[in-house]
C-alpha positions in Angstrom: 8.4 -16.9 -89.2 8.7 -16.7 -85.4 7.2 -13.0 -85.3 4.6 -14.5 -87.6 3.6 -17.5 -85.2 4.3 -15.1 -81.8 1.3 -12.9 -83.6 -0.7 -15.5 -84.7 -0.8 -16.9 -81.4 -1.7 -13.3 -80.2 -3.9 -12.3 -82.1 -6.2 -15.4 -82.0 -6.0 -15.4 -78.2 -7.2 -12.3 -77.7 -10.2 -13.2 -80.6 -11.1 -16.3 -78.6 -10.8 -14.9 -74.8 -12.8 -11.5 -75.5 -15.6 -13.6 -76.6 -15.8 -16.6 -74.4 -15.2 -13.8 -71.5 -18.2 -12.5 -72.6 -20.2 -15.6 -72.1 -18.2 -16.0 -68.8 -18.9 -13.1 -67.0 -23.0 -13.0 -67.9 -23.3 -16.5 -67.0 -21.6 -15.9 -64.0 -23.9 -12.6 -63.2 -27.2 -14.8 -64.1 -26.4 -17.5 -61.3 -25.3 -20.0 -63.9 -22.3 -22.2 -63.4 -19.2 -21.8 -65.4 -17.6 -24.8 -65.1 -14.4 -24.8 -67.3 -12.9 -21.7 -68.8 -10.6 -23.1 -71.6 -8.0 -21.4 -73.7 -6.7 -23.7 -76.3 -8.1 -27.0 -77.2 -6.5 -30.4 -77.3 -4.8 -31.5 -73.8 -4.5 -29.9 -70.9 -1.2 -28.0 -70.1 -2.4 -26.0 -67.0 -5.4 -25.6 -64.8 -6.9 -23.5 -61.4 -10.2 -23.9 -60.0 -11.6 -20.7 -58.0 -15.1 -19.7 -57.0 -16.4 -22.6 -58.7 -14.8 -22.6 -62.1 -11.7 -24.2 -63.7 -9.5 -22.2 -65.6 -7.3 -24.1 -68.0 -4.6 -23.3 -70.7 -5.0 -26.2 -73.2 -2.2 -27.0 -75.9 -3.4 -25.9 -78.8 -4.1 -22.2 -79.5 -7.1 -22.5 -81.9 -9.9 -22.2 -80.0 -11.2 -22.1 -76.4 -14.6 -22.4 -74.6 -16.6 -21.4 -71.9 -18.7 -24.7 -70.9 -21.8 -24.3 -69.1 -23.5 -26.3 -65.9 -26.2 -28.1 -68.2 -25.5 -26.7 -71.7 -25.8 -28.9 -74.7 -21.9 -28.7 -75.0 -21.8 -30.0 -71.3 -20.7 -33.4 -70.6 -22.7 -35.9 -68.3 -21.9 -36.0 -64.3 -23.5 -39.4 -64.2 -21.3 -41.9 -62.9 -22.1 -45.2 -64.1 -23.2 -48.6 -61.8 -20.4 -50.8 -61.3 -17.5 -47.7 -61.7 -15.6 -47.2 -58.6 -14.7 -43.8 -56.9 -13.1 -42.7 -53.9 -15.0 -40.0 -51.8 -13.4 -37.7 -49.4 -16.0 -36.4 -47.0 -16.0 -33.7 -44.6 -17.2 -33.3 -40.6 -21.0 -33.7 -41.2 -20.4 -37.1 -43.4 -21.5 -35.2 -47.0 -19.3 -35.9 -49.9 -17.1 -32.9 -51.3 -14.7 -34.9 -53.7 -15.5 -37.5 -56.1 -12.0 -39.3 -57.8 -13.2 -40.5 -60.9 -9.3 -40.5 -62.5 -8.2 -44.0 -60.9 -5.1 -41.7 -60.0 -3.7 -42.5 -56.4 -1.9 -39.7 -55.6 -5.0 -37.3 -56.3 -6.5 -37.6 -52.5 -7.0 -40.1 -49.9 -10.6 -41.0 -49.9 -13.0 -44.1 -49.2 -13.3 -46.6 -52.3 -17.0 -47.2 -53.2 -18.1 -49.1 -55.8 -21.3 -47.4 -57.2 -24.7 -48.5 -57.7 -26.6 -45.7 -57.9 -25.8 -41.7 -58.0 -27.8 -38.7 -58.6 -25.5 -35.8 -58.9 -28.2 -32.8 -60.3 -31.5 -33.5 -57.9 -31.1 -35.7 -55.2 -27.6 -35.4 -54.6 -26.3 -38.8 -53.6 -23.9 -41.8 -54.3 -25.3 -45.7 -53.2 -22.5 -48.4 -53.2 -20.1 -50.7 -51.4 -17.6 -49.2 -49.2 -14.1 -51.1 -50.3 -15.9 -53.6 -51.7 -18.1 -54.8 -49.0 -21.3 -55.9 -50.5 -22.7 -57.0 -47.6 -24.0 -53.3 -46.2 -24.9 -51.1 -48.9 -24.2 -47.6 -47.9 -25.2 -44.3 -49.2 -23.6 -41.3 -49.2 -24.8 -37.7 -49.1 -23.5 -34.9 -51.2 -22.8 -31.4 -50.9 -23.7 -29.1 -53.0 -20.7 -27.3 -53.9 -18.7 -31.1 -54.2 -16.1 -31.4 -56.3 -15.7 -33.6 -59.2 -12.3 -35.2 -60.1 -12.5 -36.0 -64.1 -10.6 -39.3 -65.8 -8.2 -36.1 -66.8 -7.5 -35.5 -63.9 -8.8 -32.2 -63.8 -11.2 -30.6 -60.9 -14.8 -29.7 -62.0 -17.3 -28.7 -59.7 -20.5 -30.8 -60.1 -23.7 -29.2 -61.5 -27.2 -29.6 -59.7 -30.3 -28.7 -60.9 -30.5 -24.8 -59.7 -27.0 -24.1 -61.4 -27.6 -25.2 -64.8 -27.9 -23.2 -67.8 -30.9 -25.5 -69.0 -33.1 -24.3 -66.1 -32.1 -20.6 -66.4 -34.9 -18.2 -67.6 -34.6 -17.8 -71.0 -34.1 -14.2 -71.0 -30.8 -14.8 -69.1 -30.0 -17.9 -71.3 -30.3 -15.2 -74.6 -28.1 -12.4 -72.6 -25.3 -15.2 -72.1 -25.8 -16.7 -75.9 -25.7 -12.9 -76.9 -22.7 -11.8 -74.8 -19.8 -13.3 -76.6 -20.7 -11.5 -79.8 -21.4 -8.1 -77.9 -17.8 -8.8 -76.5 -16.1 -9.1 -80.4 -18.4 -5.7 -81.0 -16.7 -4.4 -78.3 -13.2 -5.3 -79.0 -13.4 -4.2 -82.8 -14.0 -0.6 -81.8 -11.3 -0.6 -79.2 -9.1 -2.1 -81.7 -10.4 0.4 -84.6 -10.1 3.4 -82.3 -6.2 2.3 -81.8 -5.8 1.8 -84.8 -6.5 5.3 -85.6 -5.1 7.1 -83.4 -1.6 4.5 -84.3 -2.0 6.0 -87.6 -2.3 9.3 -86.9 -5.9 9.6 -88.2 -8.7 8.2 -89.9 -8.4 7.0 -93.2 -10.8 8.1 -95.4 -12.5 6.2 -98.8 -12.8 9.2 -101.6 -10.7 9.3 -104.0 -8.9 12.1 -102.2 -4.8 10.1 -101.8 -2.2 10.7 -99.8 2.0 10.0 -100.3 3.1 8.5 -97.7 6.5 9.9 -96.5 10.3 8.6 -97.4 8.9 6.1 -99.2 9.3 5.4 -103.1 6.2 6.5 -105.0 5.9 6.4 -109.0 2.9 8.8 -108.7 5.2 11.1 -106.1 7.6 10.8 -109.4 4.7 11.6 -111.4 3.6 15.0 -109.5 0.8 13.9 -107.9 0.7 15.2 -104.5 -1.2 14.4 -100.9 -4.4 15.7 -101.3 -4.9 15.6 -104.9 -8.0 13.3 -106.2 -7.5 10.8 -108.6 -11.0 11.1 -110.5 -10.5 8.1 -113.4 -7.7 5.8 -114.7 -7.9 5.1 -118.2 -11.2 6.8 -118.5 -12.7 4.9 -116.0 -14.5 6.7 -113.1 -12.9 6.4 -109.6 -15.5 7.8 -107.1 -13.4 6.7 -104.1 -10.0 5.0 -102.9 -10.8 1.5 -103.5 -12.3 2.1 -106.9 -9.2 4.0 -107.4 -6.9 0.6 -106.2 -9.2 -1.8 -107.9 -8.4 -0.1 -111.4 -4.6 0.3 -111.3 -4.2 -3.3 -109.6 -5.4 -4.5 -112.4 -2.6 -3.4 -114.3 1.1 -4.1 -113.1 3.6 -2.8 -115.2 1.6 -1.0 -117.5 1.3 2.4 -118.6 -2.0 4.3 -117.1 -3.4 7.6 -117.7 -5.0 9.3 -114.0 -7.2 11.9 -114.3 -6.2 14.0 -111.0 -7.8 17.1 -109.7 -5.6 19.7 -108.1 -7.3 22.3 -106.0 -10.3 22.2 -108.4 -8.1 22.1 -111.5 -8.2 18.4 -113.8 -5.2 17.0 -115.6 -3.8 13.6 -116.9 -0.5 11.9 -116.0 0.8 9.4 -117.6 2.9 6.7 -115.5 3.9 3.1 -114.9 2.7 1.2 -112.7 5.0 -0.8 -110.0 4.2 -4.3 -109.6 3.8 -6.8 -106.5 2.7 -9.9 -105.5 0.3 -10.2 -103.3 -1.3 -14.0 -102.5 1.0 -15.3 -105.7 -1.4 -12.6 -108.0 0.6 -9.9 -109.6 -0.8 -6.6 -109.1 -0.4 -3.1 -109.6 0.5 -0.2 -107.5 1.7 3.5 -107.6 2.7 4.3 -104.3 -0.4 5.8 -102.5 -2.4 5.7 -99.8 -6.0 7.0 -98.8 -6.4 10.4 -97.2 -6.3 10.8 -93.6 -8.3 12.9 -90.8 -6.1 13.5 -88.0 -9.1 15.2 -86.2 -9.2 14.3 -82.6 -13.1 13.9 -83.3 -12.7 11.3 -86.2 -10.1 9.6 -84.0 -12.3 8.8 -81.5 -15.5 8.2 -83.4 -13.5 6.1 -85.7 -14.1 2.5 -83.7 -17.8 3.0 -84.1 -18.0 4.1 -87.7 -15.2 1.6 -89.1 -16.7 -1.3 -87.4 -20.1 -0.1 -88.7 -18.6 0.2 -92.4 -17.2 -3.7 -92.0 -20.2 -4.9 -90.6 -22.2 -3.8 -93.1 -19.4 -4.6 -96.0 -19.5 -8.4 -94.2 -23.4 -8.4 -94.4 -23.1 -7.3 -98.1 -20.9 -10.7 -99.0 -22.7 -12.7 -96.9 -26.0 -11.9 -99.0 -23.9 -12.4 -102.0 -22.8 -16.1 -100.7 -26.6 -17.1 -99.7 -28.0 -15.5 -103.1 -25.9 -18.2 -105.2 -22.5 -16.9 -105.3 -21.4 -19.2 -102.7 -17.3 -19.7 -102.8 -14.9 -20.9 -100.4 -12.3 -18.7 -101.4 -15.2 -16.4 -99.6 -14.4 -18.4 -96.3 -11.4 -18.6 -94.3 -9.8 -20.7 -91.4 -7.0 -21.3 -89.2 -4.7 -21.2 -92.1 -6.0 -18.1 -93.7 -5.9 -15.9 -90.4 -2.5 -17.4 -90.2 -1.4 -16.1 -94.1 -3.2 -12.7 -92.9 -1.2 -12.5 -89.9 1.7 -13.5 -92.0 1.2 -10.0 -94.0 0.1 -7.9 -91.5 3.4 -8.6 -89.4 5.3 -6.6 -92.1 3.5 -3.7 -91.0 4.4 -4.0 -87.6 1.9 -3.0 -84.7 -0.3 -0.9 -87.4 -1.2 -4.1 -89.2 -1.6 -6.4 -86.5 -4.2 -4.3 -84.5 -5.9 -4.1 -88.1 -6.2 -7.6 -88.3 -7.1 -8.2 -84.9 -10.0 -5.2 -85.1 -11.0 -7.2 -88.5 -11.1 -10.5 -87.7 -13.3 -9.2 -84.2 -16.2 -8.0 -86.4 -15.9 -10.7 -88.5 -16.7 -13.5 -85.7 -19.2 -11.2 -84.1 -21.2 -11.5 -88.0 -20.5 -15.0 -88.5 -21.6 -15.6 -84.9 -24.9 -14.5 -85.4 -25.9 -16.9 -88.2 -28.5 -18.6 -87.1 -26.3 -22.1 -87.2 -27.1 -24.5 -84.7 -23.7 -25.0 -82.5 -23.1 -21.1 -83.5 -24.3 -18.4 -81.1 -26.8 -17.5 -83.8 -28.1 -20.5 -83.7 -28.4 -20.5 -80.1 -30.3 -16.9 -80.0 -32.7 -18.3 -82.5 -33.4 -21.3 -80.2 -33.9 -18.8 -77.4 -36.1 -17.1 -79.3 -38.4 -19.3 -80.5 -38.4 -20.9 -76.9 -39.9 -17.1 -75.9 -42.5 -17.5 -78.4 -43.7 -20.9 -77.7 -43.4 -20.3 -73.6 -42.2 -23.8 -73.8 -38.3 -25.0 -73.3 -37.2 -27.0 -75.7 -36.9 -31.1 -74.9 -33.0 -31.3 -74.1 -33.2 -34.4 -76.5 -34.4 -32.0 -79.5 -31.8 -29.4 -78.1 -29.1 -31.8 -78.4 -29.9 -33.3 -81.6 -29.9 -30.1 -83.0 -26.5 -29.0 -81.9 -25.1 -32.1 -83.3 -26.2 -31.6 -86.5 -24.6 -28.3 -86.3 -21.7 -29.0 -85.0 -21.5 -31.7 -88.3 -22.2 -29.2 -90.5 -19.7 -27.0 -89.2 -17.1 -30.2 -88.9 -17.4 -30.5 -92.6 -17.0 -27.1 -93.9 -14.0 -26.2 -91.9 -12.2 -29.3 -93.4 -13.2 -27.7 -96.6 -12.1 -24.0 -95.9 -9.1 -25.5 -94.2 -8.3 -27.5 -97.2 -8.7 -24.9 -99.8 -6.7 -22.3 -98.1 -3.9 -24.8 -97.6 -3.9 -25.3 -101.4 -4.7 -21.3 -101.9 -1.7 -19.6 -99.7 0.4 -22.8 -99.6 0.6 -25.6 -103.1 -1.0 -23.2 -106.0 
């Protein structure tokens, strides 16, 4: 249970920081401001600001975020007539900290109560110094100032030459791009581990391998690594998982295998083992696929495995939008957890398999063209390039809400069916 949570917290970590990093570190190289740099989501357990970011570890390891000067996902610097802040200047009277907390022990400062700020173009704050509303003052305010959110957390402030919104699009596309490049990335370092963890690549004919002191009813049998298991009960097996789709069907049964030894074909007879795997009983006989221990296929192996699960992913999700749409096809926070749960009990092997899976699969589902999703995003750059026109940040917004709805909704649904999946049925 700990291991399993220790993992899980891990795994999704590295998932969520390798891809926000990405968007980090192009935005930063574009001349956009980052302003937060969360890991976690919920409230706040840590945070440092440096070079014009805060970083912050946040309580609740699901998530994370890299939040943008001016993005949709941004919140508003206004500060609203009537509020009052305290400003700390420095030597040429310009503002460079704005208390909006109401915390006293946060800095010593002037009290104004505002009337009027502009904190993107004309940088300033109008109002009544401790009250006094005989003398209106106003306050200048640097460009690099410092904002003190209700949190209590340190945000720089985000004028106009900063902000994501105002960025060329071509940049604004690189940084909407970058997080998915990043999970690209990460699933062939994680695949090219994996391999070389293993001893070699794995490979999909129907070529099998016994794995070593370990019980194996088709070791019992005489089947032996490198033999080919052609059919099982008559029925073709053109590679591996035709080969494991065939006997799990049948725990505890009694198969025939049509195996080819060094180019000679016999049948064995055997039982099957049985296990249960997601409360589903299935059948196994103690095999595993064939393995290239080639340095060559080692270290080819991150590029061609995550270009075999990119394309397997592509392949389900045409088979979801051509009407064979499940949500047992979909899986959340709870699923990644049950996955975690039996990849732990293959030690470091299966948890850098899962990790290099679930990196490819965000990288895909990223690039749905979702609004609130990366996808979504690119597609909004995109059509901005053809209509040499930026999108009204009204229309922008609207359509990031809708998206974000959308993908409000369904994650209650995943997360509700793979709570009664792995957990009540």
């Amino acid at each position: 249970m700990i291991t399993t949570i220790i993992s899980f917290i891990i795994v999704f970590g590295i998932l969520v920081f390798v891809h926000e990093f990405g968007h980090f570190i192009v935005a930063k190289r574009a001349g956009i401001m980052v302003r937060e740099f969360s890991i976690g989501m919920g409230p706040k357990l840590f945070f440092y600001r440096k070079n014009h970011t805060t970083y912050t570890i946040r309580l609740l390891p699901l998530g994370g975020y890299v939040r943008l000067a001016g993005s949709a996902d941004d919140e508003d610097d206004q500060i609203k007539p009537g509020v009052t802040v305290k400003l700390q200047l420095n030597q040429q009277q310009q503002v460079i900290k704005i208390d909006l907390s109401q915390k006293s022990n946060v800095f010593q400062g002037i009290p104004v109560q505002v009337t009027k700020a502009d904190l993107v173009h004309d940088l300033f704050i109008e109002g009544y110094e401790n009250g006094d509303e005989s003398e209106l003052k106003r306050f200048p305010v640097n460009h690099d100032a410092i904002l003190v959110n209700p949190e209590g957390i340190e945000l720089q402030i985000a004028p106009a030459d900063v902000q994501f919104q105002n960025a060329p699009v071509g940049k604004k596309l690189l940084v909407n791009a970058a997080g998915i490049f990043n999970n690209v990335l990460l699933a062939i370092v994680a695949f090219t581990l994996l391999s070389f963890l293993q001893g070699g690549v794995a490979s999909n004919s129907n070529q099998i391998q016994i794995p070593k002191n370990q019980p194996s009813v088709a070791k019992q049998a005489g089947i032996k690594s490198g033999d080919r298991i052609v059919a099982v009960d008559g029925q073709q097996t053109k590679d591996f998982n035709s080969v494991a789709t065939q006997i799990s069907k049948r725990p505890k049964q009694r198969v025939t295998l049509t195996v080819v030894e060094q180019g000679k074909r016999r049948n064995i007879t055997l039982t099957t083992e049985a296990q249960t795997v997601q409360k589903k009983r299935v059948g196994m006989i103690g095999v595993t696929k064939s393995v290239n221990p080639s340095l060559t296929a080692k270290l080819t192996a991150g590029f061609t495995q995550t270009w075999s699960s990119t394309k397997m992913l592509g392949s389900a999700l045409w088979r979801m939008v051509s009407g064979h749409f499940s949500l047992n096809d979909l899986g959340g926070p709870v699923a990644i957890y049950a996955s975690t749960s039996q990849a732990t009990a293959y030690g470091l092997v299966g948890v850098v398999s899962l990790l290099a899976w679930l990196s490819i699969n965000l990288a895909v589902i990223n690039l749905i063209p979702i609004p609130a999703l990366d996808g979504g995003k690119i597609l909004l750059n995109l059509i901005e390039l053809v209509r040499r026109k930026t999108l009204s940040e009204k229309v922008e917004t609207g359509i990031t809400l809708v998206g974000f709805a959308f993908l409000a909704v369904l994650m209650i649904l995943v997360t509700w069916n793979d709570i009664m999946r792995y957990f009540i049925r």
